[in-house]
C-alpha positions in Angstrom: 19.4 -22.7 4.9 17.9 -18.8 5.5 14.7 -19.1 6.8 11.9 -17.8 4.4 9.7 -15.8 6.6 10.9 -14.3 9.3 8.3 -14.2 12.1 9.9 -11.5 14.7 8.5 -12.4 18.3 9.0 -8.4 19.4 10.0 -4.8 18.4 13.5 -5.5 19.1 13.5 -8.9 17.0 11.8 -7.1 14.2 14.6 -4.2 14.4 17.3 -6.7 14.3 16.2 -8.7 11.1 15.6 -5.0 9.2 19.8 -4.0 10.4 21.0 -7.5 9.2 19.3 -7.5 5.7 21.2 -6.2 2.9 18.3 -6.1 0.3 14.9 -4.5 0.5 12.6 -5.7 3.2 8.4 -6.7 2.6 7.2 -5.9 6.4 3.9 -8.1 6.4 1.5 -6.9 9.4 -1.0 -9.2 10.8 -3.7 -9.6 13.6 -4.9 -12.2 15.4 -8.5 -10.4 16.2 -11.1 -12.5 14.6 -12.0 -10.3 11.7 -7.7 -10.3 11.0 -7.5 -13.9 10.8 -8.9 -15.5 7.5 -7.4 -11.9 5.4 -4.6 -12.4 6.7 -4.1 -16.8 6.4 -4.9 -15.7 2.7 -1.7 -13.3 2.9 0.3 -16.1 3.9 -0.3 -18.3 1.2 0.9 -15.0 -1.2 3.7 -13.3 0.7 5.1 -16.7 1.1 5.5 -17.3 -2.5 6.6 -14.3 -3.1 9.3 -14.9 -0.8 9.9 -18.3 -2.6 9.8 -15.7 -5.7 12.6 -13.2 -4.2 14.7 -15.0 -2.6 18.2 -13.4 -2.2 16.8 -10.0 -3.4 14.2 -9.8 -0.7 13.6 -10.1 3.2 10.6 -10.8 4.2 9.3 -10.2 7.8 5.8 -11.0 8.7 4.6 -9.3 12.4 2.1 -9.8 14.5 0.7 -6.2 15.2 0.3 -7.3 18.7 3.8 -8.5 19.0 5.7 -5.6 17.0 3.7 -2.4 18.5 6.5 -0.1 17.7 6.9 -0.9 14.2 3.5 -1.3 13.8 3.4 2.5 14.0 6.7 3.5 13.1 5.2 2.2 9.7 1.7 3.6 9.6 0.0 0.7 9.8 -3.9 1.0 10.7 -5.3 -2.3 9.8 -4.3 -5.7 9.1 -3.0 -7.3 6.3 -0.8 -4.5 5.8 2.4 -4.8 3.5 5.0 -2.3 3.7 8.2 -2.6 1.7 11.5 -1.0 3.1 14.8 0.0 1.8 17.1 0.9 4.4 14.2 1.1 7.4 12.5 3.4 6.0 9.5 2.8 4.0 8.8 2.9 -0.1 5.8 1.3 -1.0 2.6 0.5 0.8 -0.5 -2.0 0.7 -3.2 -2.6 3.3 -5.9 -4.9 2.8 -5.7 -8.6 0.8 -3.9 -8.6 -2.1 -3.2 -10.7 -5.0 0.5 -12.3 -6.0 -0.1 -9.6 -8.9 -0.8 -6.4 -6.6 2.3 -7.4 -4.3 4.5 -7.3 -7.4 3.4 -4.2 -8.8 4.4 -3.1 -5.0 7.7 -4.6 -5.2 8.3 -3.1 -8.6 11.6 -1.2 -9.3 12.6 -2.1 -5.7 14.3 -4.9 -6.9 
């Protein structure tokens, strides 16, 4: 069984997952700073059912900021939660703060 949430221990993990997947990939960045934490838990409970939602048409990659420092600026990514959907590495749609299951769909749509 595929793992739902891939949780990429460093750059080079995170890299790997991206060149294996076939569909479209939902980068989730978090942090582990204090004012990080409870935002991002939050995330978790959405991103994961979206991956529940998508799965087979969608990767979906959560990184630690702290973990994944390359990607974490490859990507843009200034704060945390940050969602950034890719298609083919390189990046199509963009959302930093909390969102709803509805704001990450509007994200994901047409990428599908």
């Amino acid at each position: 069984m595929a793992q739902r949430v891939h949780r990429p221990r460093e750059d080079a993990e995170f890299d790997f997952i991206l060149g294996m997947s076939r569909v479209p990939v939902l980068a989730y960045f978090t942090g582990s700073w204090p004012k990080a934490i409870e935002p991002c838990r939050a995330m978790d409970l959405v991103v994961g059912g979206i991956a529940d939602d998508c799965a087979g048409r969608l990767t979906v990659v959560r990184a630690d900021i702290t973990r994944c420092p390359s990607a974490t600026r490859r990507y843009g990514v200034t704060g945390a939660p940050t969602c950034v959907l890719l298609r083919e590495g390189e990046a199509v749609a963009h959302g930093t703060g909390p969102m709803t299951v509805a704001e990450v769909r509007e994200l994901l749509a047409g990428h599908l």
